[in-house]
C-alpha positions in Angstrom: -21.8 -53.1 18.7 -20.2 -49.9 16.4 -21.3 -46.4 18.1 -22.4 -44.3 15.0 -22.9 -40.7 15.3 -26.0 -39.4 13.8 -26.2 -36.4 12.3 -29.7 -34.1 11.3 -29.6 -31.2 9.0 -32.6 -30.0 7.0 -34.5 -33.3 7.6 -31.7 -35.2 6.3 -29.8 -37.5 8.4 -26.5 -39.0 7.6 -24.6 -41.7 9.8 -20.4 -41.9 10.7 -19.2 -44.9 12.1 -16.7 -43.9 14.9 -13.6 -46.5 15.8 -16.3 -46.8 19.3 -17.5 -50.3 20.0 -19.4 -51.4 23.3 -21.9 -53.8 24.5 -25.2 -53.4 24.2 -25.8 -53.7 27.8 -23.4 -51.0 28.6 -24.9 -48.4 26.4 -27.6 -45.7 27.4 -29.9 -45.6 24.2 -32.0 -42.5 26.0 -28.9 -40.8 27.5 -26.9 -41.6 24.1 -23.8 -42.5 26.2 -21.8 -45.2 28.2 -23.1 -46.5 31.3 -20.8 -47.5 34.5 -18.2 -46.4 36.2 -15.5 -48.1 34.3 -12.5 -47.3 32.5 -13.6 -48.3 29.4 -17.2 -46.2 29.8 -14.9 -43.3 30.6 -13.1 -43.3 28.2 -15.6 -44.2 25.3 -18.2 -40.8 26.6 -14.9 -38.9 26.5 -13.8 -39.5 23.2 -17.8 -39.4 22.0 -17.4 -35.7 23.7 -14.8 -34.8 21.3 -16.4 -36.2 18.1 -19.5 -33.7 19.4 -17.6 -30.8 19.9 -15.4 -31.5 16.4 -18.7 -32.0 14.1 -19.9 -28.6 16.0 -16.9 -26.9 15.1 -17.3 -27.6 11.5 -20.2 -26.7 11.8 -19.7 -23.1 13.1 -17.3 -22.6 10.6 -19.4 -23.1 7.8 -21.6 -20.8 8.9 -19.3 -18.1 9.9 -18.1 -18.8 5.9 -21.4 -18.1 4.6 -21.0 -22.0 2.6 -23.8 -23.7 2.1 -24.8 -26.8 4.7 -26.2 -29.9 4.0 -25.6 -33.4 6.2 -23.6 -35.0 3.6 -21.6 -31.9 3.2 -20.8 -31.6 7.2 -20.0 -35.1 6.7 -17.4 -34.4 4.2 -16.2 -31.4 6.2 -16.1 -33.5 9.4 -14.1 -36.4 7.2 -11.9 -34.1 5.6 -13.2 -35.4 2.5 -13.7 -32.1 0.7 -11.4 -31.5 -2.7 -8.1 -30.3 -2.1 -7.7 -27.1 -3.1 -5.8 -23.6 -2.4 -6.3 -21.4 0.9 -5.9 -17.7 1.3 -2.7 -17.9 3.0 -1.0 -19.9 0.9 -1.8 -17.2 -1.5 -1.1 -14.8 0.3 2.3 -16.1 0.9 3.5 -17.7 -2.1 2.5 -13.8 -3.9 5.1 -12.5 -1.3 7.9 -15.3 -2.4 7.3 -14.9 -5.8 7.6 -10.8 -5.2 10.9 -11.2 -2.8 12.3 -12.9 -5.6 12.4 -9.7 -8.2 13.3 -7.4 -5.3 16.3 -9.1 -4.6 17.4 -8.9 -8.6 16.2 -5.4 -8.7 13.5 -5.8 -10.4 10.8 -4.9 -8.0 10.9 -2.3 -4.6 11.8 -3.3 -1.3 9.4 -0.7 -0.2 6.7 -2.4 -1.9 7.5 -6.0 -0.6 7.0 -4.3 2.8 3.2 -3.0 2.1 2.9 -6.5 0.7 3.8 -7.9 3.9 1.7 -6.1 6.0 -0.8 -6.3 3.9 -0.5 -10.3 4.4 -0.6 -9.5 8.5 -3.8 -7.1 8.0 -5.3 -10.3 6.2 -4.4 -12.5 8.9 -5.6 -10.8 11.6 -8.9 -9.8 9.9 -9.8 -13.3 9.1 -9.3 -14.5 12.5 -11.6 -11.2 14.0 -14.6 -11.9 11.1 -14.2 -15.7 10.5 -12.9 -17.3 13.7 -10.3 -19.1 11.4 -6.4 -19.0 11.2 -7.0 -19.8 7.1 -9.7 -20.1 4.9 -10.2 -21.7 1.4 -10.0 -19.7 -1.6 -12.8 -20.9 -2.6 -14.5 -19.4 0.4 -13.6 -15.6 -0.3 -16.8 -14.2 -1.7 -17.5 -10.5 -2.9 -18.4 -9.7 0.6 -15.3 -10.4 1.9 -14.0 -7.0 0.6 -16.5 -5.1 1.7 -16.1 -7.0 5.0 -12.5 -5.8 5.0 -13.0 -2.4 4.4 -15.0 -2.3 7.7 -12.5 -4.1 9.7 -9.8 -1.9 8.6 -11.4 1.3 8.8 -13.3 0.5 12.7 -10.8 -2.1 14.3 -7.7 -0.8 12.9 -8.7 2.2 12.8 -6.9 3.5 9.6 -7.7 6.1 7.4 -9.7 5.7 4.1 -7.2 6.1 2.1 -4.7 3.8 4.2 -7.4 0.8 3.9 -7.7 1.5 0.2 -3.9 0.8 -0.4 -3.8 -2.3 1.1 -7.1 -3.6 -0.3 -5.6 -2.2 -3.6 -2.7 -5.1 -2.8 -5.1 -7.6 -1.4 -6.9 -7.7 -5.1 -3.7 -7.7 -6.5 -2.8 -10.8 -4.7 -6.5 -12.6 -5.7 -5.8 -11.4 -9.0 -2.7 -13.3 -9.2 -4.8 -16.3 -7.7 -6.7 -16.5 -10.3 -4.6 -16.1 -12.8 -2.6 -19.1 -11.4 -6.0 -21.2 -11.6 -6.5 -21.4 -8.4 -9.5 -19.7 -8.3 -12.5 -19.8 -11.2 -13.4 -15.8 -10.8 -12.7 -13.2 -8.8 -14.6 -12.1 -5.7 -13.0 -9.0 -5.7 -13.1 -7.5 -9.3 -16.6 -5.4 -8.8 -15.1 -3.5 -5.4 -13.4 0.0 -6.7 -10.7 1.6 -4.3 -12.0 5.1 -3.7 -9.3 7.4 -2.0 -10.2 10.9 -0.6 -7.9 13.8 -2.4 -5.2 14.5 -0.1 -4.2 17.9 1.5 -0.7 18.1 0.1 1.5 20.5 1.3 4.0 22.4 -0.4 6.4 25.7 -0.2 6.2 29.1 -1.6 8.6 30.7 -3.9 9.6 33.0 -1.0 9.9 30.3 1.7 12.0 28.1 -0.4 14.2 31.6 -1.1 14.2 32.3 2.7 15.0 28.4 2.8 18.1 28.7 0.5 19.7 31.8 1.7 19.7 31.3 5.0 22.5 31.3 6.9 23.2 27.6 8.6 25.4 25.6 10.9 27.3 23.2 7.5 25.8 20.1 9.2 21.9 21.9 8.4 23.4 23.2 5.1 24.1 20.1 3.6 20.6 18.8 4.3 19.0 22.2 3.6 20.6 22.1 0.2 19.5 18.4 -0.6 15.7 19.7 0.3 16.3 22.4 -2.0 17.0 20.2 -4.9 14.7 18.1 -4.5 12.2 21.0 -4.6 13.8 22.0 -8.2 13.9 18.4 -9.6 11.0 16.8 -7.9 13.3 13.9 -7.1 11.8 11.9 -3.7 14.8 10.8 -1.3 16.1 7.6 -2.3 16.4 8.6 -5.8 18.8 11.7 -5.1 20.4 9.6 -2.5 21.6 7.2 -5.4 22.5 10.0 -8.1 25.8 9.8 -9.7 27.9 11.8 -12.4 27.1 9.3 -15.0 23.2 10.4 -13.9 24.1 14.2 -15.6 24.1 13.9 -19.9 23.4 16.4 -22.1 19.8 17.5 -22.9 18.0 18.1 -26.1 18.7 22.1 -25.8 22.2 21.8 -24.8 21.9 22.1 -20.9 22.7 19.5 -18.2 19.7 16.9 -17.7 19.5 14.0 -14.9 18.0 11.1 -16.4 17.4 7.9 -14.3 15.0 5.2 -13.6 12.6 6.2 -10.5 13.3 3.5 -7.6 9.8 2.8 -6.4 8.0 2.5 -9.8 11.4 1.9 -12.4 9.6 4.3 -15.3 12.3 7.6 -16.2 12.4 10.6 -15.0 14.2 13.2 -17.5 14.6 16.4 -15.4 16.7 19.5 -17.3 18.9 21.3 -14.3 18.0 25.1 -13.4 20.1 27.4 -12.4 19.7 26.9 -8.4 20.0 22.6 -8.8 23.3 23.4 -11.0 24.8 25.9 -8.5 24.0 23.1 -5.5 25.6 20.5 -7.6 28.5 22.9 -8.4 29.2 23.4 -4.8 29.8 19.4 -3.2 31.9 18.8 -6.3 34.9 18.6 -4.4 33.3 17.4 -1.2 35.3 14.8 0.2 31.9 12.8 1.1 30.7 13.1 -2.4 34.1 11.7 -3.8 34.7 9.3 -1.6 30.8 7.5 -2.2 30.7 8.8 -5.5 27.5 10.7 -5.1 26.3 14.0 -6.6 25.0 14.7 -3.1 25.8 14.2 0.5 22.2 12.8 1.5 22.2 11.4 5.6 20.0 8.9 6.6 16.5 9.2 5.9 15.6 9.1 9.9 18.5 12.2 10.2 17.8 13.9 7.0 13.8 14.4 8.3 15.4 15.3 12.5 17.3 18.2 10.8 14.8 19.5 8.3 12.4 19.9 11.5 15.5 21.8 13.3 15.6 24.0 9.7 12.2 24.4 9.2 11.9 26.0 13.2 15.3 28.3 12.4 13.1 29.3 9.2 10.3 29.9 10.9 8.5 28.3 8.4 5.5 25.7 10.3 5.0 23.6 7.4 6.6 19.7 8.0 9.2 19.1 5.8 10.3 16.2 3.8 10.9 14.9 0.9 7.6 14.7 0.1 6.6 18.2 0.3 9.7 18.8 -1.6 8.3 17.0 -4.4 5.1 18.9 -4.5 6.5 22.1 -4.1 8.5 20.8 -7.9 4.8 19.6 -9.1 3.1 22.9 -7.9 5.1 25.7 -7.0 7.9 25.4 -9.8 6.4 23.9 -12.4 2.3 24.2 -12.6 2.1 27.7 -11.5 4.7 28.9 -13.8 2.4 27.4 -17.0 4.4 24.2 -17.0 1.9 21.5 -18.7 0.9 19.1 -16.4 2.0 16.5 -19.4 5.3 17.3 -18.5 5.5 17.6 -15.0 4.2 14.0 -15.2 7.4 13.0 -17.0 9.4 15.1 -14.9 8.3 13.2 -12.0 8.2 10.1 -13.2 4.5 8.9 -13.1 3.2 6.5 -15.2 -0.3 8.5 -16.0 -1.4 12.1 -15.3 -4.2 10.6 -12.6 -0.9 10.4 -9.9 0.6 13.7 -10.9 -2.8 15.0 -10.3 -2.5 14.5 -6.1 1.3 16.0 -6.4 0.6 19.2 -8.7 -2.2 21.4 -7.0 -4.2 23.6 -8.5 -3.7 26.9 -6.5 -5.7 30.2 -6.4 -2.8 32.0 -7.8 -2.7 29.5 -10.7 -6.2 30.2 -11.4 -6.1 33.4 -11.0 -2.9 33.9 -13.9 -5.0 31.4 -16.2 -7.9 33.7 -15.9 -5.7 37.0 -16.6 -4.5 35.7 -19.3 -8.2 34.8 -20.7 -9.0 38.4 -19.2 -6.1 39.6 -21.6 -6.8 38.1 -24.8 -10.4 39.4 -24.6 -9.5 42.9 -23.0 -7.2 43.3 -27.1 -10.3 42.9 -28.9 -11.5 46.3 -27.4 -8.2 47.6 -26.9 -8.5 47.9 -22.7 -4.4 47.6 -21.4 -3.6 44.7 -20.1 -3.1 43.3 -16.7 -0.3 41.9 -14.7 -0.2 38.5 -12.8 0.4 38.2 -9.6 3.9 37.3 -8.6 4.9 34.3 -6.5 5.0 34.2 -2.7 
């Protein structure tokens, strides 16, 4: 006779004929197995074992997917009758491919592709924590599964809000792209909104970026201090002065030297006119044998050295803020631009953003910058009833 397994769900009971056949006589109806002590009894309660555990397994999984269970559909999933369709991780890959592919023409950031691909890792390990699987079907990524995320990342991994929020940010970019491709019919991941907590940026002072540029250093720390210093005039981050050229320099609008290029990370422009500190910086490595010989503007080190010696310059300085490139670029957004009544509008373009919500975390609204907005109200009132006027305060 055939063995068929016999399955019970709900009250509803579905049969699957194994490839098991046996004699009557040698099978235990009660004990639902093979009797004796043969080979072929052996063999037959072995494979029977397997069939068990496999059927269970599906069965786990479907709960730990939150699908819904019926017999006929744990019969399918048993089969491997379900439709073919999509998984996660071949989304998750063929999005990184596809992305690789404009990086390597220039057309998208290397730095991005690697967020991407970490991302992909964070995904992989998080599915195999909350769902016991290796992959999943698309079709099986539900709204929870973002919140469900969220979670893992912030209590397992242990990152920081706004850390989880980036690569969640990527993670619905990638199901986005999902469903745009058909694979999916909606997407479970449209309602969640990636909240980030305003960062404590840091920045320099007018007189710590003066102590900065007039101290006296070794010409190994000047070359770096002077980079720093440019980028804290221009707002420029450090791959994009490390790639400035000549043909970067063209006239401006009012007749001064302006650098104009496209920003590396995000392509948009950044139109920056020169002041007098970036132009005498410029002025001085034009006959630097470094600069000539790469032709640069600038001689920029490596960004693991550059960051090693602005740590040595920053202790000479006596200054205890951490500096890099970063900071440099807020110190442009806040401390050069914004507090000297620079619109934000234009410190936007300056740096390169693509809308004034991003220049909003770089160009910090200080007391002092408060306080000058309000003099100035102060002021205009103060001439209706003829009371002097006040002076602002100076920067530190």
């Amino acid at each position: 006779m055939i063995i068929y397994v016999r399955v019970t769900f709900d009250s509803r009971r579905i049969e699957l004929a194994t490839r098991l056949s046996i004699e009557e006589k040698n099978w235990s109806q009660q004990k639902q197995c093979a009797v004796g002590d043969t080979k072929e009894a052996r063999e037959i309660n072995k494979e029977l074992s397997i069939v068990r555990a496999d059927i269970l397994k599906h069965y786990n999984r479907m709960i730990a997917l939150d699908r819904p269970i019926t017999a006929e559909l744990l019969k399918n999933e048993y089969l491997g009758t379900r439709e073919t369709e999509h998984s996660l991780i071949e989304a998750l890959n063929y999005y990184y491919n596809r992305f690789k592919e404009k990086v390597e023409i220039g057309k998208k950031a290397a730095n991005t592709l690697k967020c991407i691909h970490t991302t992909n890792e964070k995904i992989k390990s998080f599915i195999k924590y909350r769902y016991k699987v290796s992959d999943m079907n698309l079709s099986e990524v539900k709204t929870s599964f973002v919140t469900e995320l969220e979670h893992y990342l912030t209590t397992k991994d242990k990152l920081s809000n706004n850390s989880a929020m980036k690569y969640i940010h990527t993670f619905k970019r990638i199901i986005k792209f999902a469903v745009d491709q058909e694979w999916m019919e909606k997407n479970p991941t449209a309602q969640f909104r990636c909240i980030y907590n305003p960062p404590d940026r840091e920045r320099l002072t007018m007189a710590e970026i003066m102590s900065l540029y007039h101290k006296d250093l070794s010409p190994r720390l000047s070359e770096v201090r002077d980079v720093f210093v440019f980028c804290c005039f221009t707002g420029f981050s450090y791959v994009d002065v490390y790639k400035l050229t000549a043909d970067n320099i063209v006239p401006g609008i009012d007749g001064g030297k302006w650098i104009i290029k496209d920003r590396q990370k995000t392509k948009t422009n950044e139109r920056v006119p020169l002041l007098p500190i970036p132009l005498e910086i410029l002025d001085r490595y034009k006959k630097d044998l470094y600069c000539e010989t790469k032709g640069c503007l600038l001689p920029v080190n490596s960004n693991q050295c550059y960051n090693a010696y602005l740590k040595e310059i920053a202790a000479i300085c006596d200054i205890k803020k951490h500096l890099t490139t970063h900071i440099a670029r807020h110190t442009f957004a806040t401390t050069i631009t914004l507090e000297n009544d620079v619109p934000i509008e234009t410190v936007s373009q300056m740096l390169g953003h693509k809308n004034i919500k991003s220049t909003q975390l770089y160009a910090k609204v200080t007391d002092k910058k408060i306080s000058n907005n309000m003099l100035e109200l102060k002021n205009k009132l103060a001439s209706f009833s003829g009371r002097p006027a006040e002076t602002k305060i100076s920067s530190k």
